[in-house]
N, C-alpha and C positions, 0 to 999 in steps of 0.2 A: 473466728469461726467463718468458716467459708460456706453462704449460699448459692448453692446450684438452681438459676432459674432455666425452668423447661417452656419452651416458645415451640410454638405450633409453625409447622414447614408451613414454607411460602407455598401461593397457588403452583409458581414455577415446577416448585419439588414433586409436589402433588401430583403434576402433570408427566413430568418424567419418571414418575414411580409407574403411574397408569401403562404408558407405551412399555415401561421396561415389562411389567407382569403381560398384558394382555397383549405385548408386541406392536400391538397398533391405536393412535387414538382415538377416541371414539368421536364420528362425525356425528354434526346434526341435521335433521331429517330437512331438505330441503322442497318447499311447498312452490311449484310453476303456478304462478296463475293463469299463462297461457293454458296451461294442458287442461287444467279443472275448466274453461271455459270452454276448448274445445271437449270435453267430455262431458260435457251438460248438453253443450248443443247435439251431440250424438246419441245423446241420451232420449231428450226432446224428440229429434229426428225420428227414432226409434218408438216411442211409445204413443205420438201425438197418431198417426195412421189406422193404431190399435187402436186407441182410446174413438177416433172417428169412428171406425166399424162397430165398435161395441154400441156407441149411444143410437149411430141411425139404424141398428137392428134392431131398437124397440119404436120406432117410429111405423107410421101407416106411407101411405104412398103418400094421401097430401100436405104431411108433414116434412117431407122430405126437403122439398122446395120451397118451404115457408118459416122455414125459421135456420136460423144456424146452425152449422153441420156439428161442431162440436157443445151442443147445448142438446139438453132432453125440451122438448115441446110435442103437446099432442096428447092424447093418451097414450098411454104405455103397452105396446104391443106386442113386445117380443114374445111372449109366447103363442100368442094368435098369429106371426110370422111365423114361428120354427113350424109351429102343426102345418101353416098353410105349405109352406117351403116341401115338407114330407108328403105330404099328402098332392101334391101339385101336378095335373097331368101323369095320372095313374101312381103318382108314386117313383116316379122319373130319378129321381134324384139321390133314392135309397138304390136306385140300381148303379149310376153314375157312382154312387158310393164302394156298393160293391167291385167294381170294373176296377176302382182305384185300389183296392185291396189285393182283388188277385194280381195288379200289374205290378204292383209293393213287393208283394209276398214271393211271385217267382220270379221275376225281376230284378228286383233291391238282392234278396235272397239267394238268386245262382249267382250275380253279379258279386254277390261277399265271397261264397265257395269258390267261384273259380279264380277269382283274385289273391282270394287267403292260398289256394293250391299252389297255383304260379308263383307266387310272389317268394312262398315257404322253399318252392325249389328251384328259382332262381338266386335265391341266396345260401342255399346250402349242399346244392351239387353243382359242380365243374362239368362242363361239356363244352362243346365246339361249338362258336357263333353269338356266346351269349352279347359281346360286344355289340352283335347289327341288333341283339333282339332291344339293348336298352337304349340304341338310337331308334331301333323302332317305336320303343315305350315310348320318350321323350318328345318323337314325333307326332302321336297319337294326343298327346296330352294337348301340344300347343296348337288341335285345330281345335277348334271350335264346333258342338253337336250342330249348330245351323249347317255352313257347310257342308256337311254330309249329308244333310236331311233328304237334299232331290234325289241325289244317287242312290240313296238307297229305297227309298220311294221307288223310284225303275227297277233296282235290283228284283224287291219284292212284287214290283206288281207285276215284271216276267213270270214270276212263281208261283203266279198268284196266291198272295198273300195278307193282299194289302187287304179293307174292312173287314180283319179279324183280331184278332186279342194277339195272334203272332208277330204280326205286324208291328209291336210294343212291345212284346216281351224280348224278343230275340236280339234288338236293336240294345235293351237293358242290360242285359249281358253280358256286357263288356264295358269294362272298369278302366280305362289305364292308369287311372291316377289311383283308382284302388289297388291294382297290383301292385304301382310303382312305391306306394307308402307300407302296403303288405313287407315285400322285398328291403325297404329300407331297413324298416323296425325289425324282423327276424334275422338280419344281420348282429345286431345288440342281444335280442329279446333271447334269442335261442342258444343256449353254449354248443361249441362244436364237439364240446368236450363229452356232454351231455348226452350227445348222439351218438358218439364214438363207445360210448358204454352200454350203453341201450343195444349197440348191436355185437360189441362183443358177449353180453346176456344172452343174444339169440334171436333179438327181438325184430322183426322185419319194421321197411321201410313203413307201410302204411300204419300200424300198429303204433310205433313209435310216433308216427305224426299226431293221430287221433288222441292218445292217452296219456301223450307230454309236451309234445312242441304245440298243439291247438291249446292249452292251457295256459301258457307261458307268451303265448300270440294274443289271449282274450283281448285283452284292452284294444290292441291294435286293429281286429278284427270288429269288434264294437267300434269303433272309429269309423271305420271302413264301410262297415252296415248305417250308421247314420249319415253319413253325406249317400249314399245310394237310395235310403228309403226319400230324402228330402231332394234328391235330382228325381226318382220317379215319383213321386209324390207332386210335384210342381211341373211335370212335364205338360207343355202345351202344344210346342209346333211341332214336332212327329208327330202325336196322335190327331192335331188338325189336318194333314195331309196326308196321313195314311184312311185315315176313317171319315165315312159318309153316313154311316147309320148308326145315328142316336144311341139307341139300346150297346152301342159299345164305346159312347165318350167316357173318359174321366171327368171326374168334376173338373178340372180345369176348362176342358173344351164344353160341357153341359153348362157351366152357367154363362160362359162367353155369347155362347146361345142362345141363352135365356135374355142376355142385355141388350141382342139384337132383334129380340120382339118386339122392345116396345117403338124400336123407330120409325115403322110404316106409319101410315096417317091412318089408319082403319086397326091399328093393331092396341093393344091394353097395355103400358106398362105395367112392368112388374118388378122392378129397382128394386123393392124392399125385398123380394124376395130373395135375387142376386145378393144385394149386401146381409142378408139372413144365410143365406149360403155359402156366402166367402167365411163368416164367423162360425159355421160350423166347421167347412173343410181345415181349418188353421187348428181345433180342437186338437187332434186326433196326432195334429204334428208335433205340437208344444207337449202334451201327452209323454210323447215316444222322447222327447229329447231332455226334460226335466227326471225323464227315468234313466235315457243312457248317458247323461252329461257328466256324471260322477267317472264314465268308464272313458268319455272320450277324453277330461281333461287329462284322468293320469296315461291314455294312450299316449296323447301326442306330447306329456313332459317324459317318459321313460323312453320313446325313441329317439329324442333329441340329446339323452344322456350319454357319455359313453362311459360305461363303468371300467 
């Protein structure tokens, strides 16, 4: 009588059964301790600045100087800071608030529109010149807003323009790197196919932009609108060279202001208020970005995609 003993495949076998089914074998996840080190410390970098503003905005002014910056000591004052902060000099600062609003809102805002327009028809009609226009983009992109600041400071103050709210919106206005990412992504984003049916339907240019290609743009445009509200949102040196009177700073340029009151020798500190006003303005921004961040990650993985 013959016994048939059944043995179990070597690991070898096992292993070449795997690549035969799945094609490829399966790697194991390889852990840098460089990179986790460097990304701690970035991490650190990143949250130690918050974590300062947040504690010395519940400090008094004499607390500020008397104990460690990243420790609570004192009584606890932030809320007798936020009221004093609003209420400070008529109210200074809810207006400063406002200013940074409308410069966000028409600002940030034409800056997405005429970027999203451009950028939709640079990538989807043909004409003469487009070549100089995207060494023009290209050009626009690598100077830097400082360099421009004087020249256009003279442009405006010929036109007289400068302490007014135009003075900052006009200059906002213009996007290149929002056009230029507009343009990239509706290259992918938009079928040409898409278009070409739309208008064999009947359907005009603008029509067809509004009620199918701006929907198929969202993401990209959401994208585009967050680096604009967070470049006007933070703008500091146009509007300190354009504007002299108060009642039209942003908060950036109103508490800079404020930090330079307490340095006379006959003048009040008022630090706590500053750092009570740097932890509101950051509010408003973390806000808007914890809401578009959803739209800007899949913006910028769907234009990097080419389907």
């Amino acid at each position: 009588m013959t016994t048939v003993t059944s043995r179990r495949p070597s690991r070898a076998a096992q292993h070449s059964h795997v690549v035969a089914v799945h094609g490829r074998p399966r790697r194991r996840r390889r852990h840098s301790v460089g990179l986790t080190i460097v990304m701690v410390i970035l991490v650190i970098y990143t949250i130690v600045p918050l974590l300062w503003l947040i504690i010395n905005a519940s400090k008094t002014q004499a607390s500020l100087f008397a104990s460690f910056g990243l420790w609570f000591s004192g009584p606890f004052s932030l809320f007798t800071n936020i009221w004093t902060t609003l209420t400070y000099d008529d109210g200074i600062f809810l207006r400063w608030f406002g200013n940074t609003l409308l410069y966000v809102v028409v600002g940030a805002g034409g800056a997405t529109l005429l970027a999203t327009i451009a950028g939709y028809g640079m990538a989807k009609f043909k004409f003469p010149g487009r070549r100089a226009v995207f060494a023009v983009v290209i050009g626009a992109i690598a100077v830097p807003g400082t360099a421009l600041a004087v020249p256009t400071f003279l442009l405006f103050s010929s036109l007289g323009l400068t302490n007014t709210p135009w003075a900052i919106i006009l200059p906002s206005l213009i996007s290149p790197f929002g056009f230029y990412l507009i343009w990239t992504y509706a290259i992918e984003a938009v079928p040409t196919e898409l278009l070409e049916a739309a208008r064999v339907d009947g359907s005009g240019e603008f029509r067809t932009f509004f009620t199918i290609s701006s929907r198929l743009l969202a993401p990209g445009i959401v994208t585009v609108l967050l680096f604009a509200i967070v470049a006007t949102w933070n703008n500091y040196f146009l509007p300190l060279i354009m504007l002299s009177d108060p009642k039209w700073y942003p908060l950036t340029v109103g508490l800079s202001n404020w930090s330079q009151q307490g340095t006379g020798a006959s003048a009040v500190p008022i630090y706590n208020l500053v750092i009570t006003g740097s932890l509101l303005t950051i509010i408003p921004v973390v806000i808007i970005f914890l809401f578009l961040q959803r739209f800007w990650q899949s913006g910028l993985a769907t234009g990097s995609v080419k389907q």
